[in-house]
C-alpha positions in Angstrom: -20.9 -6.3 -134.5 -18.8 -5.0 -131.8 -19.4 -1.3 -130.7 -16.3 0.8 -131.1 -14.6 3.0 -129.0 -13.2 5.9 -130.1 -9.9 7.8 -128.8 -10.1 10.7 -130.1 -13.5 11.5 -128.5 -12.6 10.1 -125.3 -9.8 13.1 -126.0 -12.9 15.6 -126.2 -14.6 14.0 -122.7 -11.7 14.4 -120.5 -12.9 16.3 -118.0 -9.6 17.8 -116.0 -7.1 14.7 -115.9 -9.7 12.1 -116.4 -12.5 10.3 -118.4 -14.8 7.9 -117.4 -17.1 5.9 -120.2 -19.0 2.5 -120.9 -18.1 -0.6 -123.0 -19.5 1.7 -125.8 -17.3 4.4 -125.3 -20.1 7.0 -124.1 -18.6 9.4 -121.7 -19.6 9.4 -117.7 -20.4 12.2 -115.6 -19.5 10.3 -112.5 -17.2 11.0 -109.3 -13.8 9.3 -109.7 -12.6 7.3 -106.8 -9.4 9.4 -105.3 -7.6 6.4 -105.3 -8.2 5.3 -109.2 -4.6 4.7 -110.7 -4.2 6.2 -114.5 -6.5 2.7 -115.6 -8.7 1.4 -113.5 -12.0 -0.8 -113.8 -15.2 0.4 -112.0 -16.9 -2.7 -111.3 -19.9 -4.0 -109.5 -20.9 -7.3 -108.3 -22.8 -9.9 -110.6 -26.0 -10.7 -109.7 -27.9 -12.3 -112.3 -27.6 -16.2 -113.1 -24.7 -16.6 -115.4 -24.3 -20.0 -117.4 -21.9 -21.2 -119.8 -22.3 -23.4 -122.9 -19.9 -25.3 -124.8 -19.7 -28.5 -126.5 -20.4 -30.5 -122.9 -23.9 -28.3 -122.5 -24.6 -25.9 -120.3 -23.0 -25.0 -116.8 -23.7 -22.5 -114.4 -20.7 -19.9 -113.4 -19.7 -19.1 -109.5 -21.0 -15.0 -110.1 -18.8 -15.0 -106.1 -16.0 -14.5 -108.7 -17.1 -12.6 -111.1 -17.9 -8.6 -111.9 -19.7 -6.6 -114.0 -17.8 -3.5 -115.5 -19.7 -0.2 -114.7 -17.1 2.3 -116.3 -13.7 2.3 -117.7 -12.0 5.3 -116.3 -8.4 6.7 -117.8 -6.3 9.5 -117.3 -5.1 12.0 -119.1 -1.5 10.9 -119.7 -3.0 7.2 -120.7 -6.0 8.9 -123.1 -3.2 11.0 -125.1 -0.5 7.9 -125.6 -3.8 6.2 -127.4 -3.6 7.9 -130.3 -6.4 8.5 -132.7 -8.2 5.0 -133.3 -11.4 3.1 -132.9 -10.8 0.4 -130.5 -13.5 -2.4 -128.5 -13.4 -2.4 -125.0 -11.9 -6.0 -125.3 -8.7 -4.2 -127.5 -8.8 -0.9 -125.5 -8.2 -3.1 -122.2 -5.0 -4.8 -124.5 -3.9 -1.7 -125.9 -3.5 -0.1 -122.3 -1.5 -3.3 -121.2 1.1 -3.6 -123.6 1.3 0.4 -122.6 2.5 -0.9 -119.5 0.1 -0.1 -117.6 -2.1 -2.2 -115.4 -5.5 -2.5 -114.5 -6.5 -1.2 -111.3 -9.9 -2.7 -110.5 -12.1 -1.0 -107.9 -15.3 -1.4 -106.6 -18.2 0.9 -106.7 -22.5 0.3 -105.6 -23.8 1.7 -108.6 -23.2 4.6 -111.2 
């Protein structure tokens, strides 16, 4: 099962113009980059082993270009247009797109 996120509590976690939250949808109390657009992708770098399998077996994956997401941060504006559903990150990240906006990735060390 998928863990949900839901809009209309992300509504009650805005704090000022923003909200920050994980892949479950559990708010953040973490310092927002000044430079974060209205939907933007903390991320860090990957440093575990990360392998893939299929139906050729098992490969390993270059984790030089991948990153792990820390916290999904929107803003106000972006949070309201939502409207009152229960999204996963995977349709949130969607939803936001065809909302035209785009996701600004940014890196941070650590929350």
């Amino acid at each position: 099962m998928h863990d949900v996120i839901s809009t209309s509590r992300l509504k009650e976690s805005l704090e000022g113009d923003w909200v920050a939250f994980d892949k479950h949808g559990e708010a953040l109390a973490i310092d927002i980059p000044l430079d974060v657009g209205p939907a933007a992708l903390l991320v860090s770098p990957v440093t575990d082993a990360v392998k893939r399998v299929d139906e050729n077996g098992v490969r390993s994956l270059d984790r030089d270009r991948m990153w792990a997401v820390e916290a999904i941060v929107l803003n106000r504006v972006v949070v309201r247009r939502l409207g009152d559903e229960e999204l996963t990150a995977e349709a949130l990240l969607a939803v936001v797109r065809e909302m035209g906006y785009s996701w600004q990735i940014s890196p941070i060390s650590s929350l």
